[in-house]
LOMARTI-27817 format. One record per residue (C-alpha): residue number from 1; residue in three letters; x, y, z. Coordinates in steps of 0.5 Angstrom, whole numbers, plus 500, padded with zeros to 3 digits. Example, Ala and Ser with C-alpha at 12.3 -4.5 7.8 and 13.67 -1.06 7.14 Angstrom:
<sites>
<k->1	r->Ala	x->525	y->491	z->516>
<k->2	r->Ser	x->527	y->498	z->514>
</sites>
This chain:
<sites>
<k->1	r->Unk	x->257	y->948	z->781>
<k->2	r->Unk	x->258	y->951	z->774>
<k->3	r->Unk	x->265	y->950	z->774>
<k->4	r->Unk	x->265	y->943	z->777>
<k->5	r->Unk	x->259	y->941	z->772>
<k->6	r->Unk	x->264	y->943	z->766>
<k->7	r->Unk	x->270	y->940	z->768>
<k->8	r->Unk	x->266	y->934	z->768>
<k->9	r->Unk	x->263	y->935	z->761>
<k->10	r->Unk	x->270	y->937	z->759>
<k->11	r->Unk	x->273	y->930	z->762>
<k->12	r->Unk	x->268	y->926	z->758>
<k->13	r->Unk	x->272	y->928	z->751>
<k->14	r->Unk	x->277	y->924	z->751>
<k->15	r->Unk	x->272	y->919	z->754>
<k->16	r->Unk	x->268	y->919	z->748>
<k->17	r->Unk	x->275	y->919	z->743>
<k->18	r->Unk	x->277	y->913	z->746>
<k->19	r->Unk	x->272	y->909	z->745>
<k->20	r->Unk	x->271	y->911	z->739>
<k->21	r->Unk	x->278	y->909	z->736>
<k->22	r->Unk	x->278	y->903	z->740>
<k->23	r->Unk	x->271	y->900	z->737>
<k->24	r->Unk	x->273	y->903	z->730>
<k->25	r->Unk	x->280	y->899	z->731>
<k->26	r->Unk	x->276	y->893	z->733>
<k->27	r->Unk	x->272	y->892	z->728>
<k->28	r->Unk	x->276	y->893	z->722>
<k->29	r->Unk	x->281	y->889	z->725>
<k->30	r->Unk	x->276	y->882	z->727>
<k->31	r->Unk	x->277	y->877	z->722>
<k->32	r->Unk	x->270	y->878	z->716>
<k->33	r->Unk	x->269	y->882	z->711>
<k->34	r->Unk	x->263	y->885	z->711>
<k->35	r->Unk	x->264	y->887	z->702>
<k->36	r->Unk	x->264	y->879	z->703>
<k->37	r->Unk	x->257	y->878	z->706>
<k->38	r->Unk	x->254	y->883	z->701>
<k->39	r->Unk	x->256	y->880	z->695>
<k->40	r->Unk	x->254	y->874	z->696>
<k->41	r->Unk	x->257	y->866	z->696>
<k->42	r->Unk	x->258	y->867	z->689>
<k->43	r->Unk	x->261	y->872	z->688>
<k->44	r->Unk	x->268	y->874	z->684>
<k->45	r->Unk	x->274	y->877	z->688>
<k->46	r->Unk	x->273	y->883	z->683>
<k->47	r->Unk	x->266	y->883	z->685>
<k->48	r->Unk	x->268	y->883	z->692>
<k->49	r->Unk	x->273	y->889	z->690>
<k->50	r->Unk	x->268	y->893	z->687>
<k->51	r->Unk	x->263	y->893	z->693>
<k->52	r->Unk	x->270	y->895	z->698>
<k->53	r->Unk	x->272	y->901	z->694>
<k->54	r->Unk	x->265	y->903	z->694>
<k->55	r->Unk	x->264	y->902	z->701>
<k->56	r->Unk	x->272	y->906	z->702>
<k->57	r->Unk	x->274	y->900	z->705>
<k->58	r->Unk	x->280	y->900	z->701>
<k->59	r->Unk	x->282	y->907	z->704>
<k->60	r->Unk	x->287	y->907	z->710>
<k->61	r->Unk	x->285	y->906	z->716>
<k->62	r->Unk	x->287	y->913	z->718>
<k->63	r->Unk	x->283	y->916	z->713>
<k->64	r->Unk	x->276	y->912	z->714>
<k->65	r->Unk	x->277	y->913	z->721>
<k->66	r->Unk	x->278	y->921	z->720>
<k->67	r->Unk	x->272	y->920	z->715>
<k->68	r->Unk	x->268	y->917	z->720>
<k->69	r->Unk	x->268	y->922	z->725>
<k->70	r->Unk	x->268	y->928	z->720>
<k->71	r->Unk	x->261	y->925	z->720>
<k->72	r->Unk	x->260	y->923	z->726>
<k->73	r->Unk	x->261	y->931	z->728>
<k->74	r->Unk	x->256	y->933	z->723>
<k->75	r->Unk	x->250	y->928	z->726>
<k->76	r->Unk	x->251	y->922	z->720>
<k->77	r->Unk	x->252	y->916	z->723>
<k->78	r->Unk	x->252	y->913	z->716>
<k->79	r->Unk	x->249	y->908	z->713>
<k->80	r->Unk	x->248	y->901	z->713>
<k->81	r->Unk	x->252	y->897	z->709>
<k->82	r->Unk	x->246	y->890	z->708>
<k->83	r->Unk	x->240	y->895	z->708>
<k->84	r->Unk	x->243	y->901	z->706>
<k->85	r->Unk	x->238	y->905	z->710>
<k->86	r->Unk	x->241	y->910	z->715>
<k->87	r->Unk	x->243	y->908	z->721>
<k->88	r->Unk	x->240	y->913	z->725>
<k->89	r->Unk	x->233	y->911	z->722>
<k->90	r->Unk	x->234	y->904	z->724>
<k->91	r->Unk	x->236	y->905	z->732>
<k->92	r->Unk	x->230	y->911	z->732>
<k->93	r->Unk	x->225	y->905	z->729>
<k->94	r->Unk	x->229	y->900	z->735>
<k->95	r->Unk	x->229	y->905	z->740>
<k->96	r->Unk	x->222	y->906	z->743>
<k->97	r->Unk	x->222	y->899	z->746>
<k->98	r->Unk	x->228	y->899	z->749>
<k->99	r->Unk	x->227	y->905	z->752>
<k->100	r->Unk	x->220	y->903	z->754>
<k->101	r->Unk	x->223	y->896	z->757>
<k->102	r->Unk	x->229	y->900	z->760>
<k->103	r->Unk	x->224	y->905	z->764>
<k->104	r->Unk	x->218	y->899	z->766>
<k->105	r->Unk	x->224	y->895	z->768>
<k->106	r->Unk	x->227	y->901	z->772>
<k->107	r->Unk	x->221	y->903	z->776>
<k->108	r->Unk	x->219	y->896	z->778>
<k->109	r->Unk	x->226	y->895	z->780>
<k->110	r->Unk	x->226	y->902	z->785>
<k->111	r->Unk	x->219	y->900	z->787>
<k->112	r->Unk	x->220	y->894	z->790>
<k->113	r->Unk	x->228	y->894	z->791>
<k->114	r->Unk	x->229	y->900	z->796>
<k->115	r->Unk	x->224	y->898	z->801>
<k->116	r->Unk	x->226	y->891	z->801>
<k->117	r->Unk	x->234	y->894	z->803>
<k->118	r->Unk	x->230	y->899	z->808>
<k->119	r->Unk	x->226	y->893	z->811>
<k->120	r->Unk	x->232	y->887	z->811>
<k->121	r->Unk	x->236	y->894	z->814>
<k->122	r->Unk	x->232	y->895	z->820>
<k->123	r->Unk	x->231	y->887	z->822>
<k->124	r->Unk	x->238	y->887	z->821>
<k->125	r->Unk	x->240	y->879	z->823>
<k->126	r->Unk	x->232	y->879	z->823>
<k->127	r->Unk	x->229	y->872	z->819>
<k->128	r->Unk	x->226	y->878	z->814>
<k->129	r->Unk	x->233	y->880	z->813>
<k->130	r->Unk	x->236	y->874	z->811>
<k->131	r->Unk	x->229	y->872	z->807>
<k->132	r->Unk	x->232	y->879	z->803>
<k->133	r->Unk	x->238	y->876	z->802>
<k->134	r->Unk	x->239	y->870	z->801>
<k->135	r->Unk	x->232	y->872	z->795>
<k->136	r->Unk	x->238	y->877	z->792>
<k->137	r->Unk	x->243	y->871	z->792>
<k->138	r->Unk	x->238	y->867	z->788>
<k->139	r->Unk	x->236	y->874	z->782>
<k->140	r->Unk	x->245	y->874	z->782>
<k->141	r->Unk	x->245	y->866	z->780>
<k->142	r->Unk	x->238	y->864	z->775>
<k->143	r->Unk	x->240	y->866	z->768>
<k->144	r->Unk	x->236	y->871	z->766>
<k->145	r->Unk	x->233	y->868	z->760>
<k->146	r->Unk	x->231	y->862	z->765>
<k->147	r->Unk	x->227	y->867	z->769>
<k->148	r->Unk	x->224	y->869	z->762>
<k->149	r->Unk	x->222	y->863	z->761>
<k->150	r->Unk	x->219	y->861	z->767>
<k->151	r->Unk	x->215	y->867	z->768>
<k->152	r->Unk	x->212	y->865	z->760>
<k->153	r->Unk	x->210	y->858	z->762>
<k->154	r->Unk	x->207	y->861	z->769>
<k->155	r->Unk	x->203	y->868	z->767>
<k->156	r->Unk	x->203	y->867	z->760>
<k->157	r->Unk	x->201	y->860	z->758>
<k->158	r->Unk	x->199	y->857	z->765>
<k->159	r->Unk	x->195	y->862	z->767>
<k->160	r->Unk	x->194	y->866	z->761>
<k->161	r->Unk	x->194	y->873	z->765>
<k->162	r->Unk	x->199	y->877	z->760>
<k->163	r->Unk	x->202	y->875	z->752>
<k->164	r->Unk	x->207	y->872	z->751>
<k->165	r->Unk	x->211	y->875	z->747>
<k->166	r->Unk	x->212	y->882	z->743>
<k->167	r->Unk	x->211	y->889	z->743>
<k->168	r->Unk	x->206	y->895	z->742>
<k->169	r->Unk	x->207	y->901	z->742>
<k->170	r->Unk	x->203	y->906	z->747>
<k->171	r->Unk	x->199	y->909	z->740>
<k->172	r->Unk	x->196	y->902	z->740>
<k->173	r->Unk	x->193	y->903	z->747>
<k->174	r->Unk	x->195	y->903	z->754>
<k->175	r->Unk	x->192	y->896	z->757>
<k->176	r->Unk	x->196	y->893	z->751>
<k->177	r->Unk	x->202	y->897	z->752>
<k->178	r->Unk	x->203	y->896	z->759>
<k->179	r->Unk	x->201	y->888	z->759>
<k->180	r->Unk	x->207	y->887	z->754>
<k->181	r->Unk	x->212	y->890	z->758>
<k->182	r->Unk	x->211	y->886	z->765>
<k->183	r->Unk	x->214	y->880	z->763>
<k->184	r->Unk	x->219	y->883	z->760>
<k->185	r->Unk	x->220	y->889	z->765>
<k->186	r->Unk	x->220	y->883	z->771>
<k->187	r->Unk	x->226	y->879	z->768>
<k->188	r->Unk	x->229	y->884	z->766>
<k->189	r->Unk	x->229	y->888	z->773>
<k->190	r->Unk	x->231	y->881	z->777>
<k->191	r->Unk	x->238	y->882	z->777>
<k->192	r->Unk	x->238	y->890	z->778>
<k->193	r->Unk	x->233	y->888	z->784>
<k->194	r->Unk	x->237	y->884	z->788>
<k->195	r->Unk	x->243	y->889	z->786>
<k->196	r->Unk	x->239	y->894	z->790>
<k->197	r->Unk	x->236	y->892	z->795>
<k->198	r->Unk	x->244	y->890	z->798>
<k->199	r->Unk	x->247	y->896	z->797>
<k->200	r->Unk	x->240	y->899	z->799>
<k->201	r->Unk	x->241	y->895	z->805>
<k->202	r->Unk	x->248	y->896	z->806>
<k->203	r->Unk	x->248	y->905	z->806>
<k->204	r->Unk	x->243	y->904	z->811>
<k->205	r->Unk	x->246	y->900	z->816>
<k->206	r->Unk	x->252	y->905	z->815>
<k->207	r->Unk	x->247	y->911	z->817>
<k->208	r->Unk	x->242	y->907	z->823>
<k->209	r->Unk	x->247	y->908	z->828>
<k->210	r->Unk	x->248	y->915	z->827>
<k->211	r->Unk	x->247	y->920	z->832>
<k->212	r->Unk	x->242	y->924	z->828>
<k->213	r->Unk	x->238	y->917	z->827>
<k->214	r->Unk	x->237	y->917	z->835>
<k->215	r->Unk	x->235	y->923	z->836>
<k->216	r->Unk	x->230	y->923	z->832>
<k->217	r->Unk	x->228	y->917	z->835>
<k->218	r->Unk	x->228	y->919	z->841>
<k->219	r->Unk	x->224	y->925	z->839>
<k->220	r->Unk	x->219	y->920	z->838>
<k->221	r->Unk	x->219	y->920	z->831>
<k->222	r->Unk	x->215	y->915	z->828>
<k->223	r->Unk	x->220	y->908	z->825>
<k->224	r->Unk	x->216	y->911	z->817>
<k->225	r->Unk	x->218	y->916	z->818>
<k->226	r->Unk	x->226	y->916	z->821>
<k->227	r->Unk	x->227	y->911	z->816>
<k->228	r->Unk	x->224	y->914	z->810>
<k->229	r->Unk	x->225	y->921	z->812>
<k->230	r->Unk	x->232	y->921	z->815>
<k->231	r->Unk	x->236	y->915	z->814>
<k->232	r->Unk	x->234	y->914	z->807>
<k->233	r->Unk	x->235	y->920	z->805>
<k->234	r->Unk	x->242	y->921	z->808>
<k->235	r->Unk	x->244	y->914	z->804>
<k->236	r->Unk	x->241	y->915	z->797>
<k->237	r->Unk	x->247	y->918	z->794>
<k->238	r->Unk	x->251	y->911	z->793>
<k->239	r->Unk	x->243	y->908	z->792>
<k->240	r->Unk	x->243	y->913	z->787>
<k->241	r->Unk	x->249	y->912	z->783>
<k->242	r->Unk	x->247	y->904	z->782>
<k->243	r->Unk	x->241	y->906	z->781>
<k->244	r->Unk	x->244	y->910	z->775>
<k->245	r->Unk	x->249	y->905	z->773>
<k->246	r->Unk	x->243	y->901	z->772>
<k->247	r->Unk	x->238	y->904	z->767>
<k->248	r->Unk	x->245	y->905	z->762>
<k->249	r->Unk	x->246	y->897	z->763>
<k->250	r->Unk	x->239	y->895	z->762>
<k->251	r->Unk	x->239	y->900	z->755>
<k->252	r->Unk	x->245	y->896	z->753>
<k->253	r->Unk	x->244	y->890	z->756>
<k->254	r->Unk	x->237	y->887	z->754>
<k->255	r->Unk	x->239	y->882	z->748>
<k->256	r->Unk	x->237	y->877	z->752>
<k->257	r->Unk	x->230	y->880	z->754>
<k->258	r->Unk	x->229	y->882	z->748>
<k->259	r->Unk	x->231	y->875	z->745>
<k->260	r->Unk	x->226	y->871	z->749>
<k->261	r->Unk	x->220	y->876	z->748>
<k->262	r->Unk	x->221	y->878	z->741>
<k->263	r->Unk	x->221	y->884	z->743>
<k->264	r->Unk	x->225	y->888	z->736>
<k->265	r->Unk	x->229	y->894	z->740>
<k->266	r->Unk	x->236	y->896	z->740>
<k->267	r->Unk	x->238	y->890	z->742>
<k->268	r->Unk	x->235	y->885	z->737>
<k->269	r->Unk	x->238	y->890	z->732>
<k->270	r->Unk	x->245	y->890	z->735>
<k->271	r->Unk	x->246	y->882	z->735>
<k->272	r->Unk	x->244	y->882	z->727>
<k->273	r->Unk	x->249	y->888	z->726>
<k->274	r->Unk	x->254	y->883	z->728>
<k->275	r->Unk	x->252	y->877	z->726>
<k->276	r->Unk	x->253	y->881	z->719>
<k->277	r->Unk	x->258	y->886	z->720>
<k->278	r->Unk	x->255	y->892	z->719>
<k->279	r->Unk	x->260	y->896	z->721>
<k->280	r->Unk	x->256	y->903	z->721>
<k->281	r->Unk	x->250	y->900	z->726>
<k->282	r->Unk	x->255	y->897	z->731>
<k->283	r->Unk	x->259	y->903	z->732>
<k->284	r->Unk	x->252	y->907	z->732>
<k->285	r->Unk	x->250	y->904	z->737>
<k->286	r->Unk	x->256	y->902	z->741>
<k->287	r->Unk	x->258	y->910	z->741>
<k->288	r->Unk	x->250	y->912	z->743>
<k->289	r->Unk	x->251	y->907	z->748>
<k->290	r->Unk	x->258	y->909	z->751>
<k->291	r->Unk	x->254	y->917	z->750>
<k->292	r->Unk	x->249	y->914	z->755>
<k->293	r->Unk	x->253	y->912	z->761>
<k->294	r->Unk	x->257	y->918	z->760>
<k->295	r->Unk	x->250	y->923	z->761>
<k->296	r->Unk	x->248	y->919	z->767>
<k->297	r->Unk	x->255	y->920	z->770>
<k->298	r->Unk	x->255	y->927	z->769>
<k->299	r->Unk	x->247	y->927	z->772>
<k->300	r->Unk	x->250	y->923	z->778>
<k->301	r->Unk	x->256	y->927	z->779>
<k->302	r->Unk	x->251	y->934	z->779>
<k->303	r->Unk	x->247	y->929	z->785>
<k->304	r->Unk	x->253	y->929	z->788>
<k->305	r->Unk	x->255	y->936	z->788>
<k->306	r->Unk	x->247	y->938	z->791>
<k->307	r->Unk	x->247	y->934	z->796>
<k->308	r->Unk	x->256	y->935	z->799>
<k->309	r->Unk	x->257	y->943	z->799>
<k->310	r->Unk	x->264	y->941	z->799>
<k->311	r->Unk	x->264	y->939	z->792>
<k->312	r->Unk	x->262	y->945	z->789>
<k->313	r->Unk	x->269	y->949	z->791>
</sites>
């Protein structure tokens, strides 16, 4: 188990590596000066100059990328070149609500995705099933800011259960916390539902008609419990591994969710990085982002090995 643990850790190396040059490359060579857009409209070309010697632009591409990850090494992610904050400042400010949307948006997924796979598998061909599948059809095809949108309009401004848009912070109380991640946590979550409870669905099929199923039916095992106990159980591990995949993209992936509810977290700042080339915020966020999906692998691969002896050896 050890041994299978490190070399997985070890292959994530040169993983990071390559994502590191790749974002550094792509964004030195993208048309835009950041110097540029610090100095101004009015500014001289000397001026211009002045703030690229300062900011090491002018150095080689080599030598500002083996600056940056020498930084890199020792934890500084730099600073940023609009705001002149510290780059990790400004994610550790923006982090909290994006984590927060992510996880609300997650366990609702779970919540209401796997049951509905386990159902549509069981009524296999049933109008359930078919109701399952052609909603999931539906989470695939509507925009996701549609979605937010219409959800806004209905419990928002018709109704007036929840906020419209925001964010507070769980400090600020719990009532007040929860109800402005429903909305966000129910757009959010739509496509992730539908994504689920298919391969719920379909890791279940695969499982139902083993001979481990009938037994345990034919013990006389309650249908709660064959389905849940046993059949769930043996189909979880590519259940589990979406499910994974999913959480990175929802970190990664809230720019629109947290356009639509004004929400100021990681994805809000990554569009405004871009829109002003703030090199050191992009790469900051693209690498911790890439680092994600990296330790959720190695937790999967870590599931993978738990549950199939084989892949200790």
């Amino acid at each position: 188990m050890l041994g299978y643990f490190i070399r997985r850790l070890l292959a994530a190396i040169p993983v990071m590596l390559v994502v590191a040059l790749s974002v550094f490359l792509l964004l030195r060579l993208s048309p835009g000066d950041p110097a540029t857009i610090i100095a101004g409209e009015m500014a001289d070309a000397e001026q211009v100059n002045n703030i690229r010697t300062a900011l090491g632009l002018n150095e080689p591409l080599h030598t500002q990328f083996f600056i940056w990850i020498g930084n890199l090494l020792q934890g500084d992610f730099g600073t940023s070149l609009i705001s002149q904050t510290s780059v990790m400042s400004m994610i550790s400010q923006r982090l909290e609500p994006t984590i927060s949307l992510a996880l609300a948006a997650i366990t609702l997924t779970v919540l209401v995705a796997v049951p509905l796979g386990v159902i549509a598998a069981w009524k296999q061909g049933k109008w359930i099933d078919n109701l399952v599948m052609s909603t999931s059809v539906v989470g695939f095809s509507v925009p996701v800011f549609v979605i937010g949108y219409i959800l806004i309009q209905v419990f928002a401004i018709e109704l007036k259960w929840l906020p419209v848009q925001g964010y507070r912070s769980i400090d600020d109380g719990i009532g007040e916390f929860i109800s402005r991640l429903i909305l966000p946590a129910m757009t959010l979550s739509s496509v992730y539902i539908a994504l689920i409870a298919r391969m719920t669905r379909a890791s279940m099929l695969e499982v139902l008609g083993e001979d481990y199923i009938r037994t345990a039916r034919a013990k006389g095992l309650g249908q709660r419990i064959v389905l849940f106990r046993h059949a769930l159980r043996n189909a979880a591990v590519p259940i589990l591994t979406v499910v994974g995949a999913g959480f990175a993209l929802m970190v990664s992936g809230v720019v629109v969710t947290e356009t639509v509810f004004n929400i100021p977290g990681l994805g809000r700042l990554i569009v405004d990085a871009v829109l002003s080339r703030d090199y050191p915020v992009i790469q900051a966020l693209i690498l911790l982002t890439a680092g994600l999906y990296v330790v959720i692998n190695l937790l999967i691969d870590l599931s993978y090995a738990i549950t199939d002896p084989r892949i200790r050896y």
